[in-house]
N, C-alpha and C positions, 0 to 999 in steps of 0.2 A: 246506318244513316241517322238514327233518332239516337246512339248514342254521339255522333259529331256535333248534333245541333244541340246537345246537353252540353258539351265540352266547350261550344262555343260561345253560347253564354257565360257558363262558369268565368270561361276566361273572361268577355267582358265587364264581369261582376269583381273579378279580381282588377282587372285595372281601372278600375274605379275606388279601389277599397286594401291596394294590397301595401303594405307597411314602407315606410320613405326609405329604410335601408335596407331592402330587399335582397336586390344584386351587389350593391358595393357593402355589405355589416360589416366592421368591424369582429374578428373573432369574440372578442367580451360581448358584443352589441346584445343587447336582450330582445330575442323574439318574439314576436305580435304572435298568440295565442288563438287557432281555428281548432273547431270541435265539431267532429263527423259523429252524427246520432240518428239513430236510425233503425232498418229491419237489416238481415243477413246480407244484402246485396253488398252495405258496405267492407264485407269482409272477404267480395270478391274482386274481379278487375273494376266491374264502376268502383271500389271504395278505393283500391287501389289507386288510380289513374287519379282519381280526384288528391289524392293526399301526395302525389307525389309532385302534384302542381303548385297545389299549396307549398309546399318543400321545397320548392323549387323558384316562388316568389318568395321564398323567407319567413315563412309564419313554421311556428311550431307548432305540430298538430297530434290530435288526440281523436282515437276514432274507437264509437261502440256501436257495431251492430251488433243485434240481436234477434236471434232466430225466434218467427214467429211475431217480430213485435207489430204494436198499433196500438190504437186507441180503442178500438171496439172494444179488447178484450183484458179488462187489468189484472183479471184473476188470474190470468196464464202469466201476462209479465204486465207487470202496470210502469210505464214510459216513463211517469209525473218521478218515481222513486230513482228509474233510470238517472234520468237527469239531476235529481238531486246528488246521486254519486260522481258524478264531474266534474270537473276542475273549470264549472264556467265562471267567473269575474270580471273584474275590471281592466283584468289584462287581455281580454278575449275579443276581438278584432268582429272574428263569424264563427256561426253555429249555421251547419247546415244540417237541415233537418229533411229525412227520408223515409215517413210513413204514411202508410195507407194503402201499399200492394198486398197486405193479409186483412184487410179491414169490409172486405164484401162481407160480411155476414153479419147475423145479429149481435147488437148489443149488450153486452153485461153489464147492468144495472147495478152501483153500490147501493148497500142497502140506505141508503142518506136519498137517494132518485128513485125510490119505488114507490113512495108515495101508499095512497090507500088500495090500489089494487095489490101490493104485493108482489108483482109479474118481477122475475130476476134479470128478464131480456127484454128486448126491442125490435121486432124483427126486421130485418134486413129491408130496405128501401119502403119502409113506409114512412106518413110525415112524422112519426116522432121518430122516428130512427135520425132522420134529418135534424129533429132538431138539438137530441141528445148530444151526437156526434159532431155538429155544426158548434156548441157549445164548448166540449171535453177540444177540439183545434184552437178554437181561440184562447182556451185560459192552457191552456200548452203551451201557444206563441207567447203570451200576457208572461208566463214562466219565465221561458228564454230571457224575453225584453228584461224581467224586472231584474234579472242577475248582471246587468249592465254590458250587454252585449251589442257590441255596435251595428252587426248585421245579424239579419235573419235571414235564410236563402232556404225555399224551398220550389224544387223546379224537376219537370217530369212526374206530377202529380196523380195516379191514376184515372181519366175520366170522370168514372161514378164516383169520385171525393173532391174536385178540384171547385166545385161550385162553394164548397162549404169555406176552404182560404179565401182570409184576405190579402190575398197578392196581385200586383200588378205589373204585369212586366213592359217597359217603355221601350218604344221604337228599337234603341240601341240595344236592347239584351237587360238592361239592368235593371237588377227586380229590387222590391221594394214591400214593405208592409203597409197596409192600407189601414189608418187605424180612425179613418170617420166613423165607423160602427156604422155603416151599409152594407 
């Protein structure tokens, strides 16, 4: 069930956002560029099923999960360097972004955020964990955006992380980044 009402969105968000020569391209036509980043999930049927949508409105698509990934923890796999190895630009339509199901636990602290206690973590739901982490989502989305990407889609958020995005998703399904800094 929770993944049709994922699927069904998406779709919404595609028909709002998917490239003018989708169904009729031209063979030459050059395709509108979507980039699936995320944790392992995308390298099963949800990544599957999503890329084969996109593929199937026309965008040329590129997908990297990674086992293990999130923001909590960049010593194991740090996202920010993920993302630098992508192919995101000006040609890039959407980046859907899918972390935060490895991210319940404490925070690893770069040594630039340790400040004068020295502490290397954060532990798991206290207020600085929140604000660490609430922080390291924004300037992730701030990433995406500034690589000239037309959408940002993050949807099915784990609970205990979903307060920390700024996304809003309107009556229709169609989600959106919220960038008042509220």
């Amino acid at each position: 069930m929770r993944t049709r009402r994922w699927l069904a969105a998406l779709t919404a968000l595609l028909g709002c956002s998917a490239p003018a020569q989708s169904h009729a391209a031209p063979a030459d036509a050059r395709k509108a560029e979507a980039i699936l980043v995320g944790s392992s999930s995308f390298n099963q049927s949800f990544g599957h099923l999503i890329e084969q949508e996109l593929e199937r409105r026309g965008y040329r698509v590129t997908r990297k999960a990674v086992d293990g990934a999130g923001l909590a923890r960049p010593d194991f796999h740090d996202m920010n360097q993920e993302l630098d190895a992508l192919p995101v630009g000006h040609e890039t339509a959407a980046v859907f972004v899918y972390l935060g199901v490895n991210d319940a636990q404490d925070v690893w602290l770069y040594p630039h955020e340790r400040g004068s206690t020295g502490h290397a973590s954060v532990a798991f739901g206290s207020a600085d964990w929140d604000g660490v982490y609430g922080r390291r989502t924004r300037d992730f989305l701030e990433r995406v955006q500034a690589k000239a990407v037309g959408v940002t889609a993050l949807k099915e958020v784990p609970n205990v992380l979903s307060h920390h995005l700024p996304v809003k998703e309107s009556a229709s399904g169609k989600l959106r980044i919220d960038d008042s800094g509220s």
